[in-house]
N, C-alpha and C positions, 0 to 999 in steps of 0.2 A: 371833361375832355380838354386835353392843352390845345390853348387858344392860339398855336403856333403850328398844331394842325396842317396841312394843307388843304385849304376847302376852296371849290369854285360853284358856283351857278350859273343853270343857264333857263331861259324862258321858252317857251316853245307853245304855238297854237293849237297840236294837237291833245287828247283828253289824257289822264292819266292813265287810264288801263295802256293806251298807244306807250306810253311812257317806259311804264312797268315793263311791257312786252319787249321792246325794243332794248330795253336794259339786261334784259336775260337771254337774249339775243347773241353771247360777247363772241360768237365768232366772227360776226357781222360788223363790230364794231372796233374789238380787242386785235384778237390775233382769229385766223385760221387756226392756226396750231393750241387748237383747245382740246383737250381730252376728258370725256366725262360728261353728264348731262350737269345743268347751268341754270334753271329753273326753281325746282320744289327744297324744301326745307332738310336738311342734313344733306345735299348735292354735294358731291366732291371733284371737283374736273382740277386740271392741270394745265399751266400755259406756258409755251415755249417761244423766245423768242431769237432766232438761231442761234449763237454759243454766247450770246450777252447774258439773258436771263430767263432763269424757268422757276416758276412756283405752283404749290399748291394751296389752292384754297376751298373752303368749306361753309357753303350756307347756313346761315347760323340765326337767321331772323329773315322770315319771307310775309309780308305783308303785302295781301293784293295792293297794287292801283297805290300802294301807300309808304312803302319803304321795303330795300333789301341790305342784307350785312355779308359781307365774306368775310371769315377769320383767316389769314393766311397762315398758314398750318407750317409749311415750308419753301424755300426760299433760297436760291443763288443768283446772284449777280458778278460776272468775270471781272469784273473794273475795281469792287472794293475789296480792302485788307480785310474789313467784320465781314464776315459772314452769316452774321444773325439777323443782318437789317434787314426790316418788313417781317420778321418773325414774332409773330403774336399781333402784330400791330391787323387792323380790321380798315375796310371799304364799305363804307354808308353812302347810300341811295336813298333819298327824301324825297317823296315826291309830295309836291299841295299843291294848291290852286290861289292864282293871286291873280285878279282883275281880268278874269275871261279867261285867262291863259293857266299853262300846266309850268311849275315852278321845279326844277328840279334842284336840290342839293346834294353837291357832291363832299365827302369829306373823306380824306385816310388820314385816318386816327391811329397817329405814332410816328406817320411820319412828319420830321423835323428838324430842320435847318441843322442841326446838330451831325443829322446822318453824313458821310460819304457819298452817297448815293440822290441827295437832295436834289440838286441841279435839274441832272438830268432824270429824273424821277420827272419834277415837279413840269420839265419841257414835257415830258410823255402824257403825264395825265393831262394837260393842258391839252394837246391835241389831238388824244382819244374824247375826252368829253365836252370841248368847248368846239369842234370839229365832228370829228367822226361820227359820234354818235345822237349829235342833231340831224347831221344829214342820213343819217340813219331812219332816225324818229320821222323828219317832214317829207325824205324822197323816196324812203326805201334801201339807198344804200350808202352806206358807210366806208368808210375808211381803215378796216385794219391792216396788219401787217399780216401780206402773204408765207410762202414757206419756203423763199429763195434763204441762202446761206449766206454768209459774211464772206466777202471777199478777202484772201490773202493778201498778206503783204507784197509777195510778186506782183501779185494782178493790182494792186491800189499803184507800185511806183511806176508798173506800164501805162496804166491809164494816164497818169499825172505825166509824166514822160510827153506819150502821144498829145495829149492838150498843152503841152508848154512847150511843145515845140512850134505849138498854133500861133503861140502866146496869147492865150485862151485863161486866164488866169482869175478868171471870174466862175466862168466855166466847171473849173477844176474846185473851186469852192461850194460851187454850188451841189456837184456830186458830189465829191470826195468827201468833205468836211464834214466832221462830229459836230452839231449845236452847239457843243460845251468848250468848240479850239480855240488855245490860244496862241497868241501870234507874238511873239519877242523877239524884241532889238536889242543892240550893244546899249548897254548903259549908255546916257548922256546922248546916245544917237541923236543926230543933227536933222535924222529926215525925219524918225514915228518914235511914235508912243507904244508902248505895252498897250496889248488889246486882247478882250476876250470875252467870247459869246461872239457865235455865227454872223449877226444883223452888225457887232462893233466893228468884228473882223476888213467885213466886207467893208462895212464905213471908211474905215482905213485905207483900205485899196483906193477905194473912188476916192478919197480926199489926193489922196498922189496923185493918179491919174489925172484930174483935173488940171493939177499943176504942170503936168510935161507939154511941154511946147513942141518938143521934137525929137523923134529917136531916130539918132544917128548907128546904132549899133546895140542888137540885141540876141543873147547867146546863152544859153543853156544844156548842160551836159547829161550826157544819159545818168539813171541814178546807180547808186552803190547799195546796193541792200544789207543790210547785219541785225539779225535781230526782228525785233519789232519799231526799227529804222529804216529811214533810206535818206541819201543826200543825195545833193545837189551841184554843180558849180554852174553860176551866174554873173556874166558879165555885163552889163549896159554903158553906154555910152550916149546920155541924150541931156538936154536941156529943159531945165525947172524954170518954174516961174520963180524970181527970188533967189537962187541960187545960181542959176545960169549955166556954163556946160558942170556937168560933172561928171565923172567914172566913178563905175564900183565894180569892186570882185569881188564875187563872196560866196561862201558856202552855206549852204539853205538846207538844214536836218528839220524831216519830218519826221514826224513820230503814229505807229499807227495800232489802235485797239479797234480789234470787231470789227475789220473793215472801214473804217473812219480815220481819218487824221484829225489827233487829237489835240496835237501842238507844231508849231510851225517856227523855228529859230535861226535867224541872220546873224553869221559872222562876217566882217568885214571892217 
């Protein structure tokens, strides 16, 4: 097995059979949009996640209370150029017992920094199995993804629209934005840095914000849609710490997949 892998573990109080169960569970914990049964040995179900990503996969190893494998059989993702990734590559469920407690190991074997698809893969399985599917296992319910659709791009620059005329900009992060966005300035920019991943993004905001002493003047234009774009025009008029007054005008393109904004770019 490549040691580049992505594997996580999690610990949990309840016995391994709860474990097993709970793992075979995956509408409970995955998506609702499972098709097929999910259980016994050669099972074939299908998972849809609205127009980002749908596979299939095939039990290929079912060991009570002790380990399960899925082969994924086949495999699309809307975001990447390959189209093979996750194909062939397999999902290992290890369950043991380690100091009273039930040990689960998680591993997809093939997937690898290498992929397209790594990133945001590696955010997903992270918070179906280091989330979802504990709270699954200790309370009964879990976390997957419902069977709402991906919002258009009409409906993302209305939203964004409506909250930035709040100046709600945190807000709009917090909905709107993909995990994986990122955020870019003019070279040499005097105010930010290039930032990216959701938790940098936001970091960013709040490092500015902190610094504003005073807004004298703040304006935002309805957007322009093209594409799988939409811009912006942004005026401010207010006072930094360290800088003192400043003006900026600037045109603000976001970029948007699957209902997410993916990238966020300031000219001025």
């Amino acid at each position: 097995m490549n040691n580049q892998d992505f594997t996580t573990t999690i610990l949990v109080d309840q016995k391994p059979k709860e474990v097993f169960n709970a793992i075979n569970n995956v509408r409970q914990w995955w998506s609702e949009e499972i098709d097929g049964n999910t259980e016994k040995l050669n099972d074939e179900f299908t998972y849809h996640y609205k127009d980002v990503h749908s596979c299939k996969m095939k039990l290929i190893e079912v060991i009570p209370d002790e380990k399960v494998v899925w082969l994924v059989l086949d495999n699309y993702f809307s975001f990447t150029k390959d189209k093979s990734e996750w194909i062939g590559t397999k999902i290992i469920f290890e369950i043991t017992q380690q100091d009273n407690k039930t040990k689960l190991h998680f591993t997809h074997e093939g997937l690898v920094p290498e992929y397209e698809c790594y990133n945001a893969c590696v955010n997903g399985w992270t918070q179906y199995i280091e989330h979802s599917l504990p709270d699954l296992i200790t309370t009964g319910k879990g976390q997957p993804n419902g069977n709402e659709k991906a919002n258009t791009i009409h409906e993302v620059a209305a939203r964004f629209s409506e909250l930035a005329q709040q100046e709600k900009w945190f807000e709009i992060q917090d909905e709107l934005f993909a995990d994986n966005v990122r955020s870019i300035d003019p070279p040499n920019s005097p105010y930010f840095a290039y930032a990216e991943g959701k938790a940098n993004v936001r970091k960013k905001g709040e490092d500015w914000v902190k610094r504003i002493e005073a807004a004298h003047k703040r304006y935002t234009t309805e957007p322009i849609v093209a594409g799988n774009h939409f811009a912006v025009g942004r005026e401010i008029d207010i006072t930094v710490q360290g800088l003192g007054r400043i003006q900026i005008n600037e045109i603000m393109i976001y970029e948007v997949k699957i209902g997410k904004i993916v990238s966020e770019q300031f000219f001025y």
